[in-house]
C-alpha positions as CSV (number, residue, x, y, z in Angstrom):
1,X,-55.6,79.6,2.3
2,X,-54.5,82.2,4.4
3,X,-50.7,82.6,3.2
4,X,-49.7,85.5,5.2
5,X,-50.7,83.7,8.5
6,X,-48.8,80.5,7.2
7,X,-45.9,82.1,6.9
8,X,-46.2,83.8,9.7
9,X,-46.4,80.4,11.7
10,X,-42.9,79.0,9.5
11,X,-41.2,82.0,10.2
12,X,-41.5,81.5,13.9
13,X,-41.0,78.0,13.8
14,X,-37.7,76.6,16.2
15,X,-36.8,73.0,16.7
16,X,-35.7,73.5,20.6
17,X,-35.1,71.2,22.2
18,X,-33.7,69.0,19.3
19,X,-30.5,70.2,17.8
20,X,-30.4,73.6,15.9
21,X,-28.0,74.6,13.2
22,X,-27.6,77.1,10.7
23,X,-28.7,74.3,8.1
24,X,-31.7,72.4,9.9
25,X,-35.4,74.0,9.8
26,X,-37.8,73.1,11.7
27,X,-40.1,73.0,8.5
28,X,-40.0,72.1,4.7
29,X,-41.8,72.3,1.6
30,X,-43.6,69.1,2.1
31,X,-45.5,70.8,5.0
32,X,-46.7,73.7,3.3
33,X,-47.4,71.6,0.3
34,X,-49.7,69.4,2.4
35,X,-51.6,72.3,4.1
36,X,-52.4,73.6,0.4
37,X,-53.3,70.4,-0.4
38,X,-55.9,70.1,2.8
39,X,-57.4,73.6,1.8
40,X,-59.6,71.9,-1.0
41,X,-60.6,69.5,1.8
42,X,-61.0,71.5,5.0
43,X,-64.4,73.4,6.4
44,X,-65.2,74.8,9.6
45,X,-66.2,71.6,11.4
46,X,-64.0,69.2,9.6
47,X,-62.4,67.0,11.9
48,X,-58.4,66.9,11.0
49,X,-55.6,64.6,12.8
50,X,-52.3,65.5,12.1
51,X,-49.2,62.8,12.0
52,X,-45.8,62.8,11.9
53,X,-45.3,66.6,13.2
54,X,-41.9,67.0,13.3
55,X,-42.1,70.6,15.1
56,X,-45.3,72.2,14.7
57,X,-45.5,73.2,11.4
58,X,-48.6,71.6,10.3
59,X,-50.8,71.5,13.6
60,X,-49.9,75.1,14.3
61,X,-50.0,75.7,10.0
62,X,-53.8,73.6,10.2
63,X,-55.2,76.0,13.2
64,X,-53.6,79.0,11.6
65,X,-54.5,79.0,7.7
66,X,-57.4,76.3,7.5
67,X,-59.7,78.2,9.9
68,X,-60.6,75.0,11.7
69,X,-60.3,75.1,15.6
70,X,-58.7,71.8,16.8
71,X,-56.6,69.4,15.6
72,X,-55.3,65.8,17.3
73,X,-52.1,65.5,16.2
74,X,-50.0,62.1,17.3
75,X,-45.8,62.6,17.1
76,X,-42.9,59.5,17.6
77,X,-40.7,61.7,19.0
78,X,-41.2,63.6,22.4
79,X,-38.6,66.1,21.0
80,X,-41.4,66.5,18.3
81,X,-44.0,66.8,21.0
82,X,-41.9,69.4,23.2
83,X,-40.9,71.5,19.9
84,X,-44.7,72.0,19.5
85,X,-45.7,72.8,22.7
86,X,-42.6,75.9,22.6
87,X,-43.7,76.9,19.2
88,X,-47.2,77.3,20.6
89,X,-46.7,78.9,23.6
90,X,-44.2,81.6,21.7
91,X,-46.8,82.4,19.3
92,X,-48.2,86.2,19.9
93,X,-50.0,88.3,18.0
94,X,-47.6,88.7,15.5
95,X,-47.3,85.1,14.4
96,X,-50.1,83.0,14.8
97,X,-53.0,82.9,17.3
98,X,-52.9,81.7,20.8
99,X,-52.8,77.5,21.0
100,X,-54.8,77.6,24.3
101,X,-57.9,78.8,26.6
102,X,-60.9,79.1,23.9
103,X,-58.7,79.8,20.9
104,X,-57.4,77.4,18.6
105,X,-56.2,74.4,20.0
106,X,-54.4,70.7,19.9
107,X,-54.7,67.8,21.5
108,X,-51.5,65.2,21.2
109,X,-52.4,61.6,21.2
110,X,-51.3,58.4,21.0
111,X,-51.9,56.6,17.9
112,X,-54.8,54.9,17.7
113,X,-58.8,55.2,18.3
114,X,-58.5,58.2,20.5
115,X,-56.4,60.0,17.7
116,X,-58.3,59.0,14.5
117,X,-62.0,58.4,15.4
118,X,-63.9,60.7,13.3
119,X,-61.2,62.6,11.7
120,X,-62.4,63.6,7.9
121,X,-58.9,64.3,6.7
122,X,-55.8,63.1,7.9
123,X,-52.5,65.2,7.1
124,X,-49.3,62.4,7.7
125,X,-45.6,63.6,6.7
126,X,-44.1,59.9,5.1
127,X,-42.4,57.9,7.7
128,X,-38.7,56.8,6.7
129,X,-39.5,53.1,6.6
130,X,-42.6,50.6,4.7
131,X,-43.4,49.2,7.8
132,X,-43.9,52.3,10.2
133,X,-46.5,53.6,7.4
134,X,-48.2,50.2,7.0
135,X,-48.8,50.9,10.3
136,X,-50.1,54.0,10.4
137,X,-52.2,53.7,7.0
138,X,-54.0,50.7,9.0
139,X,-54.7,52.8,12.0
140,X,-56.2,55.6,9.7
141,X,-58.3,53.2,7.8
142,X,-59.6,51.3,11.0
143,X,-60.8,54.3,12.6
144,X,-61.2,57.4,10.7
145,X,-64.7,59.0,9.6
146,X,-65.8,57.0,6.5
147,X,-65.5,58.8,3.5
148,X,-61.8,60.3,5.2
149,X,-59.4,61.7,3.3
150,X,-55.7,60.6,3.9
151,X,-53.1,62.9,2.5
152,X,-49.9,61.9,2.9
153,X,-46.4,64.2,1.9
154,X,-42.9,63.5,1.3
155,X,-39.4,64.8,-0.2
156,X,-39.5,63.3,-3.9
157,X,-36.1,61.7,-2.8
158,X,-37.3,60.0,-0.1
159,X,-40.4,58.5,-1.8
160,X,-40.8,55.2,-3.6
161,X,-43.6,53.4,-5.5
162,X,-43.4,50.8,-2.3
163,X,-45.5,53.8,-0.9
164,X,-48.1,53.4,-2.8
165,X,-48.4,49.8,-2.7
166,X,-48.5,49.7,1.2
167,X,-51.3,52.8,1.2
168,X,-52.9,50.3,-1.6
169,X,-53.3,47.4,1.0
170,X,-55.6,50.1,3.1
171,X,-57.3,52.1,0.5
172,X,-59.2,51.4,-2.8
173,X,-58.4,54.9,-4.0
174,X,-54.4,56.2,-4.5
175,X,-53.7,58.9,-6.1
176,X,-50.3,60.8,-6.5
177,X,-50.8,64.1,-6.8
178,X,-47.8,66.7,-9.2
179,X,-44.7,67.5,-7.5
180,X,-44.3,71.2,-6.6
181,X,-40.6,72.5,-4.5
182,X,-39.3,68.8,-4.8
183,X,-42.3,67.5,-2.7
184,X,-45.3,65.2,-3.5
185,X,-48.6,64.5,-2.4
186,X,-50.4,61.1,-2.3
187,X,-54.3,61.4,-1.8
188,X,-55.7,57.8,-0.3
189,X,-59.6,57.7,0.3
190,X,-61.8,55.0,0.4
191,X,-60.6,52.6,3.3
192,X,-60.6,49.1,2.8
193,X,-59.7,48.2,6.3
194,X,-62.3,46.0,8.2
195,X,-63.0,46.8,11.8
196,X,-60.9,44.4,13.8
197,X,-58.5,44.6,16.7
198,X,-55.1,46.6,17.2
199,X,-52.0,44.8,15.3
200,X,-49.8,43.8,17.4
201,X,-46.0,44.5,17.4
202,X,-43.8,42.1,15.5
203,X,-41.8,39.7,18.1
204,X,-38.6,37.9,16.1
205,X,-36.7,35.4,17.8
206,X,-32.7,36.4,16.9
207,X,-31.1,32.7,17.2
208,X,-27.7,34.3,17.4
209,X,-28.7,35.9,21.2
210,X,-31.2,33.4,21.7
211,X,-33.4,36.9,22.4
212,X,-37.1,37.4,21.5
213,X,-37.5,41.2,19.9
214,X,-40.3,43.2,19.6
215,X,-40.4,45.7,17.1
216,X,-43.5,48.8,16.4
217,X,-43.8,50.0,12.9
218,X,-41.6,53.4,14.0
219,X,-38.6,52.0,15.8
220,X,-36.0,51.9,14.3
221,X,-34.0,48.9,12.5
222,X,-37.4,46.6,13.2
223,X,-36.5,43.6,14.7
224,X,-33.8,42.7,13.3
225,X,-29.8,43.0,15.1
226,X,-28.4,46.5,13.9
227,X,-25.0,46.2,12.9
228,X,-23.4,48.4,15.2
229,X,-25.4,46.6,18.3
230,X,-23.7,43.0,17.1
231,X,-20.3,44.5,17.2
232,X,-20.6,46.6,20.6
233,X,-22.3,43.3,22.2
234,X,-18.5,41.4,21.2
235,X,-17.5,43.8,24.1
236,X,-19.9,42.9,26.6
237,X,-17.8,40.4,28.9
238,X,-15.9,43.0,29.4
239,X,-18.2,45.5,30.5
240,X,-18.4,46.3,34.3
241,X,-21.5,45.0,36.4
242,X,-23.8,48.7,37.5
243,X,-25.9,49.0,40.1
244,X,-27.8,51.1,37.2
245,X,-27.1,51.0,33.2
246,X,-28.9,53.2,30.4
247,X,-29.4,51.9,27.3
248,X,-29.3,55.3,25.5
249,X,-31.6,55.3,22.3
250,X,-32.4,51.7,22.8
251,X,-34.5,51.1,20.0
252,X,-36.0,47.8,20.4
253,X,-34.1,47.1,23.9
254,X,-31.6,44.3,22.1
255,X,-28.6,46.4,24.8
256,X,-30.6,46.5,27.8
257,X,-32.0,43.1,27.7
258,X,-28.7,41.8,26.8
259,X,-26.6,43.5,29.6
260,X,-29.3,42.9,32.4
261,X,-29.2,39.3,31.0
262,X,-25.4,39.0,31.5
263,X,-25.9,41.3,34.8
264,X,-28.4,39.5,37.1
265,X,-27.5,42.1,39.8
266,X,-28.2,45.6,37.7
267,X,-31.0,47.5,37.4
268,X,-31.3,48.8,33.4
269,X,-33.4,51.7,32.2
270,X,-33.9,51.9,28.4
271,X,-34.8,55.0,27.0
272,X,-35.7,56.5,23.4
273,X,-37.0,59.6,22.1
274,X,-39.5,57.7,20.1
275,X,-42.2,55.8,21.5
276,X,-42.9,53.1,19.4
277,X,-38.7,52.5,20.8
278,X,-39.8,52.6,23.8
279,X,-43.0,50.3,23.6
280,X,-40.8,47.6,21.8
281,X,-38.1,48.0,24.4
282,X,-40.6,47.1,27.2
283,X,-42.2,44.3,24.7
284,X,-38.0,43.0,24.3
285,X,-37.9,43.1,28.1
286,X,-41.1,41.0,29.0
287,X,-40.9,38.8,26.5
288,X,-37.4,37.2,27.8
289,X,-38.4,37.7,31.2
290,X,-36.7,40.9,32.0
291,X,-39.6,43.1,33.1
292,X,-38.3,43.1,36.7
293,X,-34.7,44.8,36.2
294,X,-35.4,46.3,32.5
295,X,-37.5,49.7,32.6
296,X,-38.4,52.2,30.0
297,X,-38.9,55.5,29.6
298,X,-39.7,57.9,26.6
299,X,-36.9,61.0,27.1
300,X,-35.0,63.5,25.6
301,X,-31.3,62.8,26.0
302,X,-31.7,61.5,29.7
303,X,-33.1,64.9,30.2
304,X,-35.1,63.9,33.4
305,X,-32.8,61.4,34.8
306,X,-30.6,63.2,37.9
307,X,-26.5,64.2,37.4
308,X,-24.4,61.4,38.5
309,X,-27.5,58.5,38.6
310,X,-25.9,56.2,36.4
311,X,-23.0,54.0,36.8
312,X,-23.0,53.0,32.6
313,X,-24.6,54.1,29.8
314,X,-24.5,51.9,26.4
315,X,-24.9,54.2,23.1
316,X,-25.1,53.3,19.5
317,X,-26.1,57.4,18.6
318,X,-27.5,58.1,15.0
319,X,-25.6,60.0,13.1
320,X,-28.8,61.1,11.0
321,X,-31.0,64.1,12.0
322,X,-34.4,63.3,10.3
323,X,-33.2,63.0,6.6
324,X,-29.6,65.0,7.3
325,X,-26.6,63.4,7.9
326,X,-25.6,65.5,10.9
327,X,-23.1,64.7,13.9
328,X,-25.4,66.9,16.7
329,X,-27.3,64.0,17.5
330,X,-24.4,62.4,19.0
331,X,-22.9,65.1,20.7
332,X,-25.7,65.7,22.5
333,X,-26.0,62.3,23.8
334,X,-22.6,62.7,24.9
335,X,-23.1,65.7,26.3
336,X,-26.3,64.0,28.4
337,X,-24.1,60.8,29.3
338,X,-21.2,63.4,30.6
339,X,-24.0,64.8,32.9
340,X,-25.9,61.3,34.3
341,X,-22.6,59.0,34.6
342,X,-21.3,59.1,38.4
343,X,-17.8,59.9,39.0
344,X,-15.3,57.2,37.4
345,X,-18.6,55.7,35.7
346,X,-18.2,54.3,32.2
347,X,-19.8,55.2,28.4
348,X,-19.4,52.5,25.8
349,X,-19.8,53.3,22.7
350,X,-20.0,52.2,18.9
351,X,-19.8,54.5,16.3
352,X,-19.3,54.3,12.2
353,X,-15.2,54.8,12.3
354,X,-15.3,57.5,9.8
355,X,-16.9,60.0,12.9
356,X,-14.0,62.0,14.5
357,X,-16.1,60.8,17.9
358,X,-13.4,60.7,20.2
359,X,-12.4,64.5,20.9
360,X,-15.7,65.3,21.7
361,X,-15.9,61.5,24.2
362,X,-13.2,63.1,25.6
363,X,-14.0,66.6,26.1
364,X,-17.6,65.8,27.0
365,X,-17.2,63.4,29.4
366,X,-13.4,62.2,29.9
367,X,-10.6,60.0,29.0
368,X,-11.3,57.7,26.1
369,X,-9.7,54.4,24.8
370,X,-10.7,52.6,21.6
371,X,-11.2,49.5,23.0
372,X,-11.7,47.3,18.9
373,X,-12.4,48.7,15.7
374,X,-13.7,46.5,12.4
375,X,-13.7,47.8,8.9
376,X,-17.4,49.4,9.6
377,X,-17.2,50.5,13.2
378,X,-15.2,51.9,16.4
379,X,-16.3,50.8,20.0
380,X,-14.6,53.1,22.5
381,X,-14.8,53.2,26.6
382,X,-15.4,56.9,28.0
383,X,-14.7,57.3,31.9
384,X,-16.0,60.2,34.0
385,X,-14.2,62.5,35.4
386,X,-13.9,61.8,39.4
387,X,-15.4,65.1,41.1
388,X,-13.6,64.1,43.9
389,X,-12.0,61.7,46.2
390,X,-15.2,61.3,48.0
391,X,-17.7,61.5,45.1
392,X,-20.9,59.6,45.8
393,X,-23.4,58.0,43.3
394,X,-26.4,60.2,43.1
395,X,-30.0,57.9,44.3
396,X,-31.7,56.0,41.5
397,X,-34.2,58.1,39.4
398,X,-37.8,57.8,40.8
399,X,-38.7,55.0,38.2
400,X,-36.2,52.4,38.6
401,X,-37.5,52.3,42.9
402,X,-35.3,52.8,45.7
């Protein structure tokens, strides 16, 4: 392997646009673990997929250091997808070589057939939960190059043997490799899965909504009721009817669905970082017959929706950044809500009650009132600023219609 060139491509490495601090990286040991790892199982005109990229570091660490000249990579989160894409196009001549034209390239994919077909070796960094990497260890099996090599890496911490017996239920062959810098390898080869359709996403009737959820392998919470969800829905009488609401980081949909539900009148739009969120929201919506008022869209913090388009925005924010316990994910949905809410529109809220939310509610976007606590949880009510007397709701975005 080419180490020079690797670390070339870390050093360069940025997370933008996700949130940057002095004690986040866009990289760890587990990449550069599984890019040694693939060196013993790389040639010229191997085929390699990358997934679970969380910035670039090992499609931009595969084209640099493995002397291959394309990799399909597939990425959850579009603030994943960005982050590579502005790693790439920053690379010059003294990081790593140029991403596009006739040089070294990637191609990101969805996953599935278009990602996997043909790929020799498959570099995955672990999903947080069992059933995300059931899923993906069945899409490798079902349509990667016989003979494939799945190499899959992880923080020791974060591993468990249930790892190995999910990759088990897809491969005759699992291997755990020594762990090096408080990272692990696990080698699977010889697929077991027969050729058959796509899985389908798991749909779970929740008796206590009377709501049918649909739930991919990423999304987070599966399709079950989140805490946090169950006690901001206690406040939904009370919640104003909008002529448009955001669900903000609606996981499987559970707010939107239920607030255009109680809301005949609104329009909703759901929106996620992560796709597989954003597939189950729009599986959440058509299954209860919400297809019409309920749409989706895969964003970045609202980043595309217009200043002043929304009248309320729901938010249960994570107050995890990948593996770190970090509040920046929350500001910055604040932050986003502060910028789409019209004048005098409302941001509800739920929040684990030991997060000192509500200076930055306030400052961000404007006067704040706890409106219930429990032992777990705080649910408070941000309103907008007015801009004026005369303020005026800015037009629907282009995908909820006119």
């Amino acid at each position: 392997m080419a180490q020079n060139s690797l670390e070339d491509v870390f050093g360069a490495l940025r997370r933008h646009p996700d949130v940057e601090a002095p004690n986040l990286q866009a990289w760890d040991a587990t990449d550069r673990l599984l890019l040694e790892a693939a060196a013993d199982h790389v040639l010229a005109d191997t085929s390699v997929a990358v997934i679970g990229d969380r910035y670039g570091a090992l499609t931009l660490g595969a084209l640099a250091a493995l002397g291959i000249n394309t990799v399909r990579v597939h990425q959850d989160l579009i603030t994943g997808e960005r982050a590579l894409r502005n790693n790439a196009a920053a690379g010059g001549p003294d990081t790593a070589p140029p991403y596009v034209g006739t040089g070294p390239k990637f191609e990101q994919l969805p996953l599935g057939k278009d990602l996997l077909t043909g790929a020799d070796v498959v570099l995955l960094q672990l999903p947080k939960t069992l059933a995300e990497l059931d899923h993906i260890a069945a899409a490798v099996a079902r349509h990667a190059a016989p003979g494939a090599v799945l190499l899959a890496g992880g923080r020791v911490k974060h591993m468990s043997l249930g790892m190995n017996a999910v990759l088990e239920r897809h491969f005759a062959t699992v291997q755990p490799q020594l762990a090096r810098q408080k990272s692990r390898v696990i080698m699977a080869t010889d697929a077991s899965e027969a050729p058959g359709p796509e899985p389908v996403p798991a749909l779970a009737h929740l008796a206590e909504l009377n709501l049918d959820v649909a739930a991919h392998g990423a999304v987070f919470a599966g399709a079950k009721l989140d805490i946090g969800t169950r006690f901001l829905l206690t406040f939904l009488p009370g919640m104003p009817a909008a002529r448009h609401a955001v669900d903000l980081g609606c996981g499987t949909g559970i707010l939107a669905a239920m607030y255009a539900r109680q809301n005949p009148g609104s329009l909703v739009t759901a929106t996620d970082q992560s796709a597989a969120a954003v597939a189950s929201a729009w599986g959440t919506a058509t299954a209860n017959g919400l297809a019409d008022r309920v749409s989706v869209l895969q964003d970045d913090a609202m980043s595309t929706l217009p200043d002043g388009s929304a009248d309320l925005i729901l938010l249960n924010p994570p107050f995890h950044l990948g593996a770190t316990v970090h509040a920046g994910a929350g500001i910055k949905m604040f932050e986003a809500a502060g910028r789409v809410l019209a004048p005098a529109g409302q941001l509800w809220t739920v929040f684990n009650r030991h997060l000192n939310y509500l200076p930055a509610l306030e400052r961000l976007v404007g006067p704040t009132t706890v409106k219930g606590q429990n032992p777990k949880f705080t649910v408070a009510v941000s309103t907008k600023r007015p801009a004026g007397r005369h303020g005026r709701a800015a037009p629907l975005p282009p995908h909820m219609g006119g």
